[in-house]
C-alpha positions in Angstrom: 113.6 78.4 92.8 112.5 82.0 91.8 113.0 85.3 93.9 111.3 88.5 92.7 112.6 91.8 94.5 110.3 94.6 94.8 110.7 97.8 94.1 110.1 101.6 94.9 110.2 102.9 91.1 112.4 106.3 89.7 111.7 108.8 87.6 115.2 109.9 87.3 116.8 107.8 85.0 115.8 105.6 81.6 115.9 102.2 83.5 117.2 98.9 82.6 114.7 95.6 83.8 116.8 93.0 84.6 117.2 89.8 86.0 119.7 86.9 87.0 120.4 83.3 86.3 123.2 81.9 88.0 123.1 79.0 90.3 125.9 80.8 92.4 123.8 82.7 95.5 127.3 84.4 96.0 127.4 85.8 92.4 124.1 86.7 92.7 124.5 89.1 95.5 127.9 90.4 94.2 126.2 91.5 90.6 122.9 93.1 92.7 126.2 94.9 95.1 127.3 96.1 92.5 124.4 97.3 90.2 122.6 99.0 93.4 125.7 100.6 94.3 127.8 101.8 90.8 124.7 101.6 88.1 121.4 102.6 89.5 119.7 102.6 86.5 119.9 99.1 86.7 116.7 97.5 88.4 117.0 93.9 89.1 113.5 91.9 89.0 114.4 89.1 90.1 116.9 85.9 90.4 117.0 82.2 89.4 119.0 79.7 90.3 118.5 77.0 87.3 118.1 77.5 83.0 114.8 76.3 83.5 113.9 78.6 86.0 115.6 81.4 84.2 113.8 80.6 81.4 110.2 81.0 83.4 111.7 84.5 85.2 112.4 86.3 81.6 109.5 85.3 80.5 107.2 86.2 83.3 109.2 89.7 83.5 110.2 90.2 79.7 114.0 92.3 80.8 115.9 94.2 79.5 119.2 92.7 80.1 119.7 89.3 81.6 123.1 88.3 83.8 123.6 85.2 82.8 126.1 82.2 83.8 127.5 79.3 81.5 127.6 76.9 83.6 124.8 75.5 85.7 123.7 72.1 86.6 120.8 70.8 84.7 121.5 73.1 81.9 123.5 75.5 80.7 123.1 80.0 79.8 123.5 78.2 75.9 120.7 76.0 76.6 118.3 78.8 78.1 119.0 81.0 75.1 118.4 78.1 72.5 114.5 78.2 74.9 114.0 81.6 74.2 114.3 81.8 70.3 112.3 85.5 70.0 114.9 87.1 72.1 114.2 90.8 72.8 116.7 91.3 76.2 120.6 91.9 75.8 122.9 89.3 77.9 125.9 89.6 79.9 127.8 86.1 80.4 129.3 85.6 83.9 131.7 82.9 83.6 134.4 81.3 86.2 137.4 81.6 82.7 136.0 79.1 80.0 139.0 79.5 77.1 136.7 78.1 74.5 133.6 80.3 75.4 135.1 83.2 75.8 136.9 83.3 72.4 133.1 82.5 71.1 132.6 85.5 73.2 135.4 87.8 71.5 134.4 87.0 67.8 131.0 87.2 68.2 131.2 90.9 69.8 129.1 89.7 73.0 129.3 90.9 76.4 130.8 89.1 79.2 132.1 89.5 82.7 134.5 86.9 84.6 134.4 86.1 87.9 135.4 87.1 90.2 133.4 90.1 88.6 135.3 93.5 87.9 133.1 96.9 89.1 134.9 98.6 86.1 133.9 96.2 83.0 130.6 95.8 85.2 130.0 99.4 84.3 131.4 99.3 81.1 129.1 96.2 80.4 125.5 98.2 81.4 127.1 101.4 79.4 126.9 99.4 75.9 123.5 97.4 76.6 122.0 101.1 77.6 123.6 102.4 74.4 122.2 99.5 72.8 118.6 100.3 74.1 118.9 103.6 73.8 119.6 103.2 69.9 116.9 100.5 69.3 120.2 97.9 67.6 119.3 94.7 66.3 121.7 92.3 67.8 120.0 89.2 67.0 122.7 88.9 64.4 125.3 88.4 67.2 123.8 85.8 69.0 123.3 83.8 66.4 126.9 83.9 65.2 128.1 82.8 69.0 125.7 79.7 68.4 128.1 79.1 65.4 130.9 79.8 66.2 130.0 77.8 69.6 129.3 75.0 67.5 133.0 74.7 65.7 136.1 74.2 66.3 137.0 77.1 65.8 134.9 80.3 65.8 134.7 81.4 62.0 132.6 84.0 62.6 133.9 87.5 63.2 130.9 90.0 64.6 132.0 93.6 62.8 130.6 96.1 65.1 129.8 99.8 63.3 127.8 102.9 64.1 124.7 101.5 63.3 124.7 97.7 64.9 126.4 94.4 63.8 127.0 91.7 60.6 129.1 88.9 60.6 131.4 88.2 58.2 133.5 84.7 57.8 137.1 85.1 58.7 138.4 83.5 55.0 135.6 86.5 53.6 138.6 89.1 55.3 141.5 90.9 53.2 142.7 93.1 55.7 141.8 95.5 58.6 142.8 99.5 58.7 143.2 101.6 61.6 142.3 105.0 60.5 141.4 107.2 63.6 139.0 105.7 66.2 137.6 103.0 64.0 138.9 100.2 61.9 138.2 99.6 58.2 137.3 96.1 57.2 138.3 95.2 53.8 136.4 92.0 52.2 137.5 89.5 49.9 133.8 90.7 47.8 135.4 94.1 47.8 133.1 95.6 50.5 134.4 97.6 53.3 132.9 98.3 56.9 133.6 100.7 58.9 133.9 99.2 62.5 133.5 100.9 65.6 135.8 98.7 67.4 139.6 99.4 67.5 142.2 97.6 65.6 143.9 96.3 68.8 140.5 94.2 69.4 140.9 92.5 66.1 144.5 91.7 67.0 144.0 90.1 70.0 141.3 88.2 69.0 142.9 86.7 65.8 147.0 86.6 66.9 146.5 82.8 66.2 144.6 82.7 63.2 146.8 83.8 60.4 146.5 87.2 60.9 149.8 89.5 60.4 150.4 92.4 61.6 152.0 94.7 58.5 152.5 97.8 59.9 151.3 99.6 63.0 147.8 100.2 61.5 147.5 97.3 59.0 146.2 94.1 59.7 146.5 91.2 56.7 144.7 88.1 56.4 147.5 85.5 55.4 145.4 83.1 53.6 144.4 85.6 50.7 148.6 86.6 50.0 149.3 86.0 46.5 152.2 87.3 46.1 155.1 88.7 47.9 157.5 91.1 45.8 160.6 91.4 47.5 161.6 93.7 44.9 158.9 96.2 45.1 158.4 95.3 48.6 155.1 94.4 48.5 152.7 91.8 49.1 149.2 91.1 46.4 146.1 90.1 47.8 143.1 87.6 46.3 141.6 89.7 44.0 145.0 91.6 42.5 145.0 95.0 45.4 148.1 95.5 46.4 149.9 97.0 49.7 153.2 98.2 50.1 155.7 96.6 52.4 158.3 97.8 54.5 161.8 96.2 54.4 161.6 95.2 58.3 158.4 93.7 57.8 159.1 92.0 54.6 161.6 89.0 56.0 158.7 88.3 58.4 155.9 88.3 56.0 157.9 86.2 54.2 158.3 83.8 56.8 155.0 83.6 58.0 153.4 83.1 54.3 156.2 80.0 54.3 154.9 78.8 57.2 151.4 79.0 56.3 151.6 77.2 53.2 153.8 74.5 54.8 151.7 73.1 57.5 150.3 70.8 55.3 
């Protein structure tokens, strides 16, 4: 079933079109609570219940931004997006916790809220698609790397996010990341760097199981590509011959973790 919602129109603020697909009625009324009352530049169009009727609402009302749940009998927010291949709306996920999604979620650099849904990353979650409007990004590039990393075991697909939109780059492709003020350096096996918008304590928490080791307080180090350790120059050789130093605290560690690494075979 389909519901449209009229509308008395503003001229007040840049307006976002959206809708929603979720086959909750409860999180439906929650996200439209929320928008009419903490971002009224949001205008919800409409709601569907279903992936197929979702799929008939966007495009009947071409949005802006679609709300969008995983999980939905008869099809899930995966399957409406794979129906809808020319894309031009932004998507915010609303999930019940999904692990495996939401780490798809994390690499990938995509938007998602859990429910019960917070007012704050609500807010925070219409700030970055208005941004993203605003500044005419391509982010066809993320979606297509969730449908990846979706599709493996494990998400191999890191989204680096910069001033100017996103590219994806496999996590064996990494060296190392850099903090260095309010963004992160991404330093690639190809020697390429990106500068990334996104802090250093984002790529942290997404890859603390994937071989990643923190060196020092603004280094980040990519375990697979460690050549060498030198325990008496304390420092530790990358793939490719650059070299970083080490500090003595950190060296038994790195040590230990390179062991490891190489042993779990």
């Amino acid at each position: 079933m389909i519901k449209f919602v009229t509308f008395a129109p503003t001229k007040m603020l840049r307006m976002l079109n959206a809708v929603i697909v979720d086959d909750e009625v409860a999180a439906i009324k929650s996200i439209e609570l929320i928008a009419t009352k903490y971002c009224p530049e949001v205008r919800i169009l409409g709601n569907a219940q279903s992936a197929a009727d979702g799929v008939s609402l966007i495009l009947r009302t071409n949005p802006d931004l679609v709300f969008l749940d995983i999980e939905m009998p008869l099809g899930s927010g995966f399957d409406l997006l794979e129906a809808i291949p020319d894309r031009t709306f932004e998507v915010i996920f609303t999930t019940a916790y999904n692990h495996y999604a939401v780490k798809a979620f994390k690499y990938s650099a995509v938007d998602y809220l859990l429910k019960p849904i917070s007012i704050d990353e609500f807010i925070e979650g219409v700030d970055k698609v208005s941004k993203i409007k605003s500044n005419t990004i391509d982010t066809r590039t993320k979606y297509l790397s969730l449908f990846e990393n979706l599709n493996s075991i494990l998400p191999n697909k890191l989204i680096i996010t910069h001033a100017t939109g996103f590219h994806h780059v496999d996590l064996d492709k990494i060296l190392y990341f850099v903090k260095e003020e309010n963004t992160t350096i991404v330093h690639e096996l190809n020697g390429g760097n990106t500068i990334s918008v996104r802090p250093l304590k984002e790529y942290e928490d997404i890859l603390f199981d994937r071989n990643f080791f923190k060196l020092t307080p603004t280094i980040l180090i990519n375990l697979i590509h460690v050549a060498h350790v030198n325990k008496s120059t304390r420092s530790v050789t990358f793939t490719g011959g650059t070299s970083i130093p080490v500090t003595s605290e950190k060296l038994q560690q790195l040590v230990a973790s390179v062991d490891r690494l190489w042993n779990v075979k």
